[in-house]
MIFI-309421 format. One record per residue: residue in one letter; chain; x, y, z of N, C-alpha, C in turn. Coordinates in pm, 1 decimal. Layout:
// residues N
+------+------+----------+----------+----------+----------+----------+----------+----------+----------+----------+
: code : unit :    neast :   nnorth :      nup :   caeast :  canorth :     caup :    ceast :   cnorth :      cup :
+------+------+----------+----------+----------+----------+----------+----------+----------+----------+----------+
:    A :    A :        X :        Y :        Z :        X :        Y :        Z :        X :        Y :        Z :
...
+------+------+----------+----------+----------+----------+----------+----------+----------+----------+----------+
This chain:
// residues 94
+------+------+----------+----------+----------+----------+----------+----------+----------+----------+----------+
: code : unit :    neast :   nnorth :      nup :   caeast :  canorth :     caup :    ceast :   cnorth :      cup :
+------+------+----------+----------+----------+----------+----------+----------+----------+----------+----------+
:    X :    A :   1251.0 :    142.3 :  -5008.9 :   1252.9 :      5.7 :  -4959.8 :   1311.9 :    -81.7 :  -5070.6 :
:    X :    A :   1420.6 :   -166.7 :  -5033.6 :   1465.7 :   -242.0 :  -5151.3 :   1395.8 :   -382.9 :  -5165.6 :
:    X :    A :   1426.3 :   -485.9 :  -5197.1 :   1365.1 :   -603.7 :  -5257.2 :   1480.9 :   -691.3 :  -5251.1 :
:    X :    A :   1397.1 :   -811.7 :  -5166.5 :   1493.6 :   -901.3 :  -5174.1 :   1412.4 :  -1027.8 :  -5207.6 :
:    X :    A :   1476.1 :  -1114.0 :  -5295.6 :   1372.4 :  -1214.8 :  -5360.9 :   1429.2 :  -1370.0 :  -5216.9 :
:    X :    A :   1306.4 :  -1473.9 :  -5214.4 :   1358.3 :  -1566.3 :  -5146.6 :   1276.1 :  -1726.4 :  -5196.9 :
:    X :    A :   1326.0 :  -1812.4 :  -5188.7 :   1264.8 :  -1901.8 :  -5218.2 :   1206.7 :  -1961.8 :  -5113.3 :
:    X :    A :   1086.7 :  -2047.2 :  -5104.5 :   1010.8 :  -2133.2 :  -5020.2 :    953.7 :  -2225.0 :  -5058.5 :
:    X :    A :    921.2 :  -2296.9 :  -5004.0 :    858.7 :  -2472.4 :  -5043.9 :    732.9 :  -2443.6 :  -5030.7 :
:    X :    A :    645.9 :  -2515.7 :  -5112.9 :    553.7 :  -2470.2 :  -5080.9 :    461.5 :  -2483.0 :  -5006.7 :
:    X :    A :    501.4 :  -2610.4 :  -4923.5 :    410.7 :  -2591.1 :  -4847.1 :    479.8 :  -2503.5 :  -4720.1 :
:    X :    A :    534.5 :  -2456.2 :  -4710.3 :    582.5 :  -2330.3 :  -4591.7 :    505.0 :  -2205.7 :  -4637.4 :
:    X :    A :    504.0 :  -2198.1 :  -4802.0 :    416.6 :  -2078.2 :  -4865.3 :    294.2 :  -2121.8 :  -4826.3 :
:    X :    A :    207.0 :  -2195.1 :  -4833.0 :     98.4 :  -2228.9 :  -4791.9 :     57.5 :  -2195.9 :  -4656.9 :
:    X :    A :    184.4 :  -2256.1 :  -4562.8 :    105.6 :  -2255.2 :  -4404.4 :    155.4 :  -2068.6 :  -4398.4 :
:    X :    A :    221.9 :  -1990.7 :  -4505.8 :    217.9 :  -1895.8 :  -4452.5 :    103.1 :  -1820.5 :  -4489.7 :
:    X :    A :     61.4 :  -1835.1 :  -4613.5 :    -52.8 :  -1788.8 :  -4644.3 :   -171.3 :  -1793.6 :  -4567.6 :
:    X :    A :   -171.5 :  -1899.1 :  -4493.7 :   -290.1 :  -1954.0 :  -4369.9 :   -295.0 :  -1887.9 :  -4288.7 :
:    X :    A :   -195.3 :  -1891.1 :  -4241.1 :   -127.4 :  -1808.6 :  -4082.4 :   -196.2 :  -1660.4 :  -4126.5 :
:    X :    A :   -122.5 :  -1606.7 :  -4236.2 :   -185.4 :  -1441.7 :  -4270.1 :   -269.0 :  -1423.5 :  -4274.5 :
:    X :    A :   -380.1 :  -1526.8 :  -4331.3 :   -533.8 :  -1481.9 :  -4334.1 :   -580.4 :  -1513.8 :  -4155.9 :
:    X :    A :   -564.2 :  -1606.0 :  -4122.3 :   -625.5 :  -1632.7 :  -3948.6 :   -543.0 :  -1452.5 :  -3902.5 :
:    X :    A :   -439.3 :  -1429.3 :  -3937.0 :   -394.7 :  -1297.2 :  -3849.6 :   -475.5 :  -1167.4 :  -3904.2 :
:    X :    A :   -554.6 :  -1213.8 :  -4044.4 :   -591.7 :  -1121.4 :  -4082.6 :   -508.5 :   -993.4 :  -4135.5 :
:    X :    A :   -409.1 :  -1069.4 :  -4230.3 :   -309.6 :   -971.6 :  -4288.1 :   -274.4 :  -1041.0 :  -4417.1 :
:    X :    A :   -214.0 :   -955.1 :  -4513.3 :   -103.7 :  -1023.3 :  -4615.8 :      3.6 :  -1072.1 :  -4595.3 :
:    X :    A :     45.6 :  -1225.2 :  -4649.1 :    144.5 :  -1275.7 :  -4671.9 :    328.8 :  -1231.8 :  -4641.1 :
:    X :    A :    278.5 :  -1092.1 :  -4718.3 :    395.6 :  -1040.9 :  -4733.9 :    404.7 :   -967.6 :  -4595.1 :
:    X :    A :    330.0 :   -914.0 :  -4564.2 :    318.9 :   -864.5 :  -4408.5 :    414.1 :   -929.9 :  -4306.0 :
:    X :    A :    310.5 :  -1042.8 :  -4298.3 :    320.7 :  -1147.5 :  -4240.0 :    449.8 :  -1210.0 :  -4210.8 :
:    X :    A :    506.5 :  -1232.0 :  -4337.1 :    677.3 :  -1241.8 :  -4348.5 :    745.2 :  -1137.7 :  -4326.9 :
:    X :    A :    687.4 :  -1016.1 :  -4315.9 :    805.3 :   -902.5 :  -4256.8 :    820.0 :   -897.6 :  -4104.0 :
:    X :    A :    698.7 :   -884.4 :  -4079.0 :    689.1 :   -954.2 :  -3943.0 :    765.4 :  -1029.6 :  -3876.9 :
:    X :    A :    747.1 :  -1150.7 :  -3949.9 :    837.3 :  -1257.7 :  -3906.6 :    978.8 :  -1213.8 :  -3880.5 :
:    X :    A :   1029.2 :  -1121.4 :  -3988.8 :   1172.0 :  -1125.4 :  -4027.6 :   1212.8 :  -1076.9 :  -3918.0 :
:    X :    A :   1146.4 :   -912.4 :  -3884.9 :   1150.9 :   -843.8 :  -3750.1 :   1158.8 :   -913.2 :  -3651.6 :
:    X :    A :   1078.2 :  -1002.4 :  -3605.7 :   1080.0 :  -1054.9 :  -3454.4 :   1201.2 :  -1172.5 :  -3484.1 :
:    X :    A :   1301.8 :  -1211.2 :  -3527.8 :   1378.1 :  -1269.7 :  -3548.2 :   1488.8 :  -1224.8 :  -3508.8 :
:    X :    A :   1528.4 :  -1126.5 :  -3612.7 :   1638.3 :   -998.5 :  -3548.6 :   1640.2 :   -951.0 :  -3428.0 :
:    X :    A :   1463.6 :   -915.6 :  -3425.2 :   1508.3 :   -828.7 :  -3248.4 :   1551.8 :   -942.6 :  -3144.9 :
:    X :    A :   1527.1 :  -1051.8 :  -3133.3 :   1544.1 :  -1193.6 :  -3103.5 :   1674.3 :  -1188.3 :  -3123.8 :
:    X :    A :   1745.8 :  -1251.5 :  -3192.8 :   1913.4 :  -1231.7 :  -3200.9 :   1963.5 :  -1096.6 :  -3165.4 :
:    X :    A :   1904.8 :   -968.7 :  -3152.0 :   1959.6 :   -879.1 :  -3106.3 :   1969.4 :   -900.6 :  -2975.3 :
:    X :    A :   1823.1 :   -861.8 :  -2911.6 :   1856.3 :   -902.5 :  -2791.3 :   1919.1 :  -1066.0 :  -2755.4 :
:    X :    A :   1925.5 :  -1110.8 :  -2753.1 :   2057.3 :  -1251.8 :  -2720.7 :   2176.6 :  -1192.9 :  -2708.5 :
:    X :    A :   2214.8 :  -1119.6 :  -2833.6 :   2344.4 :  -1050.4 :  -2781.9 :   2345.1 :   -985.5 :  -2687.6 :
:    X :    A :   2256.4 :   -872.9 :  -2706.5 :   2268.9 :   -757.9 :  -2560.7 :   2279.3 :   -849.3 :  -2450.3 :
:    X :    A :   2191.5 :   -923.4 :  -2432.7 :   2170.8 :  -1036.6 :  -2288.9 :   2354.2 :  -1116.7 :  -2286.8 :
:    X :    A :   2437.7 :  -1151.6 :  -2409.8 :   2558.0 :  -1212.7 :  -2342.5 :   2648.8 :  -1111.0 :  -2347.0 :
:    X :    A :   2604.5 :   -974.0 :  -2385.5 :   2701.9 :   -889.8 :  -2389.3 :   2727.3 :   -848.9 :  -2276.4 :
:    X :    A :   2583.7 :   -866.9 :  -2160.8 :   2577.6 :   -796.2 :  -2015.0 :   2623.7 :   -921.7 :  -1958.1 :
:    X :    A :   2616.7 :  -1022.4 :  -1994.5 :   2696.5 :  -1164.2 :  -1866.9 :   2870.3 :  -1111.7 :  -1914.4 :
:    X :    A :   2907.4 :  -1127.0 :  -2040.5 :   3023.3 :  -1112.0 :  -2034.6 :   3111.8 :  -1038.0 :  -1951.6 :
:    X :    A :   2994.1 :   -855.6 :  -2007.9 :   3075.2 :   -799.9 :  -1873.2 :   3058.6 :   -847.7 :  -1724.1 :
:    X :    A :   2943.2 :   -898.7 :  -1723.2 :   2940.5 :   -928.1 :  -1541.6 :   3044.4 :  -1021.7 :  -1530.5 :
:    X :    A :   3056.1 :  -1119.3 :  -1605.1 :   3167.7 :  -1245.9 :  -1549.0 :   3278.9 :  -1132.0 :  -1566.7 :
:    X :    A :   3374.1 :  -1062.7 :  -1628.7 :   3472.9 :  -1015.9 :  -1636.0 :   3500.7 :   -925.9 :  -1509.6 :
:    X :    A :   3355.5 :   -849.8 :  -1476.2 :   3413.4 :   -805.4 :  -1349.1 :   3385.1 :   -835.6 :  -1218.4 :
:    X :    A :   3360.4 :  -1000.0 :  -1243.0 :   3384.5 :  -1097.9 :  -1091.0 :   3486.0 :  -1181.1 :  -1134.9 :
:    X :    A :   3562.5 :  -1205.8 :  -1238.4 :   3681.1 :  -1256.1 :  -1257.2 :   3756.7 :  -1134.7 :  -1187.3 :
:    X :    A :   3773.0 :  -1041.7 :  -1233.6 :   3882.7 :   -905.0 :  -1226.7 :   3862.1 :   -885.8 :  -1069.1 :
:    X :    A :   3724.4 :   -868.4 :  -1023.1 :   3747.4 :   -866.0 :   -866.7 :   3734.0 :   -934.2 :   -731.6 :
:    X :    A :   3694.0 :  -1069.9 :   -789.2 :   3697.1 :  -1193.9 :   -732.7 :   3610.0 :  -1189.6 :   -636.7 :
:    X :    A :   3490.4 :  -1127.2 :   -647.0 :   3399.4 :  -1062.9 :   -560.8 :   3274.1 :  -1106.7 :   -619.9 :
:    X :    A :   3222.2 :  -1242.4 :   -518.4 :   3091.4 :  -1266.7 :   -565.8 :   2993.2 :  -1262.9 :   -438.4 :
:    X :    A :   2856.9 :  -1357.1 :   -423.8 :   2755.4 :  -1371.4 :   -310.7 :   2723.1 :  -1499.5 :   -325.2 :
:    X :    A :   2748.5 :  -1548.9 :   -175.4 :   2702.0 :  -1691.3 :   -212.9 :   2565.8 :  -1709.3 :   -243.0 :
:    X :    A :   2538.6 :  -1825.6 :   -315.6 :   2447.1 :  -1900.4 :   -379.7 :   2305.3 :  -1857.5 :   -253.6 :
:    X :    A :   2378.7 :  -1953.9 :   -105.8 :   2238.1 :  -1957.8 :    -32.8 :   2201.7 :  -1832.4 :     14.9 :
:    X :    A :   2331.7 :  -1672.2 :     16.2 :   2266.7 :  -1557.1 :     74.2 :   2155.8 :  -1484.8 :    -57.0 :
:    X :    A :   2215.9 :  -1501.1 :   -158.7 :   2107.6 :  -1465.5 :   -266.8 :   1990.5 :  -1507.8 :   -297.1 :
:    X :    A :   1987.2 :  -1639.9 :   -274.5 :   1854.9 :  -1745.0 :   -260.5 :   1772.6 :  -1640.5 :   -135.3 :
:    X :    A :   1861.9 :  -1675.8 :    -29.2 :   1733.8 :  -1593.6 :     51.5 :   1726.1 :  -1477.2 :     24.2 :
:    X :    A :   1810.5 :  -1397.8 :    -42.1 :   1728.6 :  -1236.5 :    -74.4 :   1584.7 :  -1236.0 :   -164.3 :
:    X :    A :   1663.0 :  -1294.2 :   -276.9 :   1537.3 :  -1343.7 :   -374.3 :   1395.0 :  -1359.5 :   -338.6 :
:    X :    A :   1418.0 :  -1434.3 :   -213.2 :   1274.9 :  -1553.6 :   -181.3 :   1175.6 :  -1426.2 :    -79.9 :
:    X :    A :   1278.4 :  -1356.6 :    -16.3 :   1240.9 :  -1208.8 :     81.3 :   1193.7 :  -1124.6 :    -27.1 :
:    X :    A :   1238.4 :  -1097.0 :   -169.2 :   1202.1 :   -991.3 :   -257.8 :   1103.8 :  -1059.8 :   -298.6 :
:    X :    A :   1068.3 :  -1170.2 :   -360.1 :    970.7 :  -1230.6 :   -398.2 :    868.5 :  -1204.6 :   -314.1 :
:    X :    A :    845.6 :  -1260.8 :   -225.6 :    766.9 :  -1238.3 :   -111.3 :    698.7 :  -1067.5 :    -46.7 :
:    X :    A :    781.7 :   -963.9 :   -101.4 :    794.8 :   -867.2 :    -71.7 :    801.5 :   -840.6 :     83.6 :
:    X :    A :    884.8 :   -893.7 :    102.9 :    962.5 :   -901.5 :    268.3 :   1046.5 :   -770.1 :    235.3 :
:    X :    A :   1072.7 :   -704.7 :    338.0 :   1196.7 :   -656.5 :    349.7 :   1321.6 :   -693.8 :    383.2 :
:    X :    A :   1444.0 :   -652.0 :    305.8 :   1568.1 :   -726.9 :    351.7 :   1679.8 :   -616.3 :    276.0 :
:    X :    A :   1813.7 :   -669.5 :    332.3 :   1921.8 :   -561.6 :    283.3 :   1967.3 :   -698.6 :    165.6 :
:    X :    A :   2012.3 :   -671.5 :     50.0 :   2079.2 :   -719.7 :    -30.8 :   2228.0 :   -748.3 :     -3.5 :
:    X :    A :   2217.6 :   -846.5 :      8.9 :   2392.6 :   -901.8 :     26.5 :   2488.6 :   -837.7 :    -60.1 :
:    X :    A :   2585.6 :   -861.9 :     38.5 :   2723.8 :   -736.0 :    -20.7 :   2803.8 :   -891.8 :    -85.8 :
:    X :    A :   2872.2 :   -829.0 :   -194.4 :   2994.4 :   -903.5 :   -285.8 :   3085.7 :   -916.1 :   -204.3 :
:    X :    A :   3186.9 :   -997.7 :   -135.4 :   3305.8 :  -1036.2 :    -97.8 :   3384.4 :  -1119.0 :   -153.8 :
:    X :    A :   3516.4 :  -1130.1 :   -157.6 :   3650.0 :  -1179.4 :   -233.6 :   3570.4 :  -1290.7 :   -190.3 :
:    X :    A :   3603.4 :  -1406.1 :   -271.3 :   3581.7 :  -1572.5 :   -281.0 :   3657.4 :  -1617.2 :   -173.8 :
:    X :    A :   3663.9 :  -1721.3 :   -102.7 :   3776.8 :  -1817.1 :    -16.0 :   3732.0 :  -1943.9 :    -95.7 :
:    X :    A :   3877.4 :  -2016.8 :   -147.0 :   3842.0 :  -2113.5 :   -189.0 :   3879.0 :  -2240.2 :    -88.6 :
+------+------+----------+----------+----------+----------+----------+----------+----------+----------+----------+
């Protein structure tokens, strides 16, 4: 494990020190912790615009979407746990 030094104010050192004891952990813990759920946080963000990107690219490329109000009502039928067929993608008319 390597070492990385960081500076903090102190009162951020303080409320972290607080925070660790109410969690019932060390400091240093505590801040690794932190560091982790940060990353996986910006990781996933990416994954999440990495999957719109591709989706917009391949309803740009096939001009094949569902309107707004047939999806609304699938939704509101799945919600509900209705049964229903999921609307099919068709070319846009503008």
């Amino acid at each position: 494990m390597s070492t990385t030094t960081i500076r903090i104010p102190a009162d951020l050192k303080a409320r972290v020190a607080a925070a660790a004891e109410r969690a019932g952990t060390t400091a240093h813990s505590f801040i690794l912790e932190a560091i982790a759920e940060k990353a996986q946080q910006v990781e996933r963000r990416a994954d999440f615009h990495a999957v719109a990107d591709k989706r917009y690219s391949k309803l740009v490329t096939s001009g094949e979407t569902i309107p707004w109000e047939k999806m609304r009502s699938y939704l509101e039928s799945r919600i509900a746990e209705k049964p229903g067929a999921r609307p099919s993608a068709k070319k846009r008319t503008s």
